[in-house]
C-alpha positions in Angstrom: 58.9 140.9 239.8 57.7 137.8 238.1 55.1 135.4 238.8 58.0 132.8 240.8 59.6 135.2 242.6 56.2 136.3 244.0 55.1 132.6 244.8 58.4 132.4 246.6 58.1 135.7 248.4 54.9 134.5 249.0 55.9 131.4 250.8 58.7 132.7 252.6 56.3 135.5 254.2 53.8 132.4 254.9 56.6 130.8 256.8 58.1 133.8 259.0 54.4 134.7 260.3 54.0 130.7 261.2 56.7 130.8 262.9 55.6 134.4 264.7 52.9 132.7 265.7 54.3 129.8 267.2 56.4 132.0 269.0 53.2 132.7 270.9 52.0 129.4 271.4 52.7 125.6 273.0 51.4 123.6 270.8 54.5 123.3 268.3 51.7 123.2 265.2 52.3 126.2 263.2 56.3 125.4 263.1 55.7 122.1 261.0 53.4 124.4 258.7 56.1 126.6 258.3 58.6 123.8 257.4 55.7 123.4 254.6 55.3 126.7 253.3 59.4 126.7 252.8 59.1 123.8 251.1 56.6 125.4 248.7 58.9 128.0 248.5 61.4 126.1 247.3 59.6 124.6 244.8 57.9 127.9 243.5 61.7 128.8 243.3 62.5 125.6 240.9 59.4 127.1 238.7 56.8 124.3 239.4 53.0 125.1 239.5 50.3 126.8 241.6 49.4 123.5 242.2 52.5 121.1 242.6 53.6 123.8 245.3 50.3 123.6 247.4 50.8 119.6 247.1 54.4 119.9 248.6 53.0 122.2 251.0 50.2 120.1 252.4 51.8 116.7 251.9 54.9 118.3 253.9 53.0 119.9 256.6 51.0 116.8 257.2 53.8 114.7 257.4 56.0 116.9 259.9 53.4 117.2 262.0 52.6 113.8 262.0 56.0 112.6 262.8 57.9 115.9 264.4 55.3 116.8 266.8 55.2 113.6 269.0 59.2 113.4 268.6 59.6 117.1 269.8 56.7 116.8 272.4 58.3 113.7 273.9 61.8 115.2 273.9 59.7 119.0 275.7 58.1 117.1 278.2 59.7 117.6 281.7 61.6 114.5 283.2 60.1 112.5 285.6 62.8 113.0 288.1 62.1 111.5 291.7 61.8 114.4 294.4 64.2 113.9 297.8 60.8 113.1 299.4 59.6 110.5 297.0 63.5 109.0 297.4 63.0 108.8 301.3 60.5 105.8 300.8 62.5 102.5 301.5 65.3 104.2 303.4 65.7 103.4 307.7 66.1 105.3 310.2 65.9 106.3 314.0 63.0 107.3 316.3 64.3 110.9 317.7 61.2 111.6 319.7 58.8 108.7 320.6 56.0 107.9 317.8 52.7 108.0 318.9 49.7 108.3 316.8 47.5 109.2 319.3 49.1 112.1 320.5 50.2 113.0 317.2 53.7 112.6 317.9 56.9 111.7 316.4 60.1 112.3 315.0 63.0 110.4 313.2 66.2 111.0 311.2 66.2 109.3 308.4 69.2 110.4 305.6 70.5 112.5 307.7 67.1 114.6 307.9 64.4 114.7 310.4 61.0 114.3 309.7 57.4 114.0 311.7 56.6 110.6 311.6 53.7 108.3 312.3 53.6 104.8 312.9 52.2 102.5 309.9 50.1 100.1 312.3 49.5 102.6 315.2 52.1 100.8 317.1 53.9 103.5 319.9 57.8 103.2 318.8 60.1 103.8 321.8 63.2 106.5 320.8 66.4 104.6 319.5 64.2 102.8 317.6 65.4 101.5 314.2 62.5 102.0 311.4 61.7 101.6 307.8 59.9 104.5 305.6 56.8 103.0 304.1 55.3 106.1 302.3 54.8 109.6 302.7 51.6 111.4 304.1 51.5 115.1 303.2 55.0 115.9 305.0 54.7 113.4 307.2 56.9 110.1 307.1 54.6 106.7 308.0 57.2 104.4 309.1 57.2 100.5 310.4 59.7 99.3 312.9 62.7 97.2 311.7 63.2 93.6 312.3 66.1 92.5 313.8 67.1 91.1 310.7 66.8 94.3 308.8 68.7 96.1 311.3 72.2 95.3 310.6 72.2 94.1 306.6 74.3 91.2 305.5 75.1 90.2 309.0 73.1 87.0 310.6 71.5 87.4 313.6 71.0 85.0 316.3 67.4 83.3 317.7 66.1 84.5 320.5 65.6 80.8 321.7 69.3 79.3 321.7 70.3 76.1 322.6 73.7 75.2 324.1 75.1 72.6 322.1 
């Protein structure tokens, strides 16, 4: 075997245990290394020097990791998808058991699931009631009552204080 087919053996060897290795790991370094040492091999294959093949090597391997790592991190990274509890803030509902702070009482329907609630102001809130989720409090719901208003949407309500006309 001559001199390039060893350097090319060499690298190719190089490259396969980088990749082993990163096989083992999470930190997606040794892969861009490996890109490197193939690229050496390459070039050890095209006859260039000792060298011009660890240039290519290091000037390769710096530059994939440099720009592949953040690009495949970003693309790994798990989605920051909204969990059913996190979408229950902003959503109404109905008081199914009278909310009470102070007895540490309370239940609504909200989405078609029920939930322990708590009033947001310590305010009691009578069954029937309509309510509002304001945020979540270990697997508790801490809700506000609705405003007229907000009870029917897109419909006007009227004052309580009417005049005839």
């Amino acid at each position: 075997m001559d001199f390039a087919m060893g350097g090319v053996v060499f690298w190719v060897v190089l490259a396969a245990a980088l990749i082993i290795i990163e096989l083992f790991t999470t930190q997606f370094v040794c892969l861009w290394f490996a890109v490197g040492a193939l690229f050496a091999a390459f070039t050890s294959f095209a006859g260039a020097p000792l060298l011009i093949q660890l240039v290519i090597f290091l000037v390769v391997s710096v530059a994939t990791v440099w720009v592949g790592r953040p690009l495949l991190m970003e693309k790994m990274a798990p989605s920051q998808m909204k969990t059913n509890t996190e979408l229950m803030i902003g959503q109404t509902g109905v008081v199914l058991e009278e909310i009470n702070n102070a007895k540490e009482a309370g239940r609504v329907e909200v989405s078609g699931l029920y939930w322990t609630a708590r009033s947001e102001d310590g305010s009691v809130l009578a069954v029937g009631a309509r309510i509002l989720t304001t945020r979540l409090d270990g697997v508790k719901l801490i809700v506000k009552p609705l405003a007229e208003q907000e009870n029917t949407p897109g419909q006007l309500t009227a004052p309580d204080n009417e005049s005839e006309v």
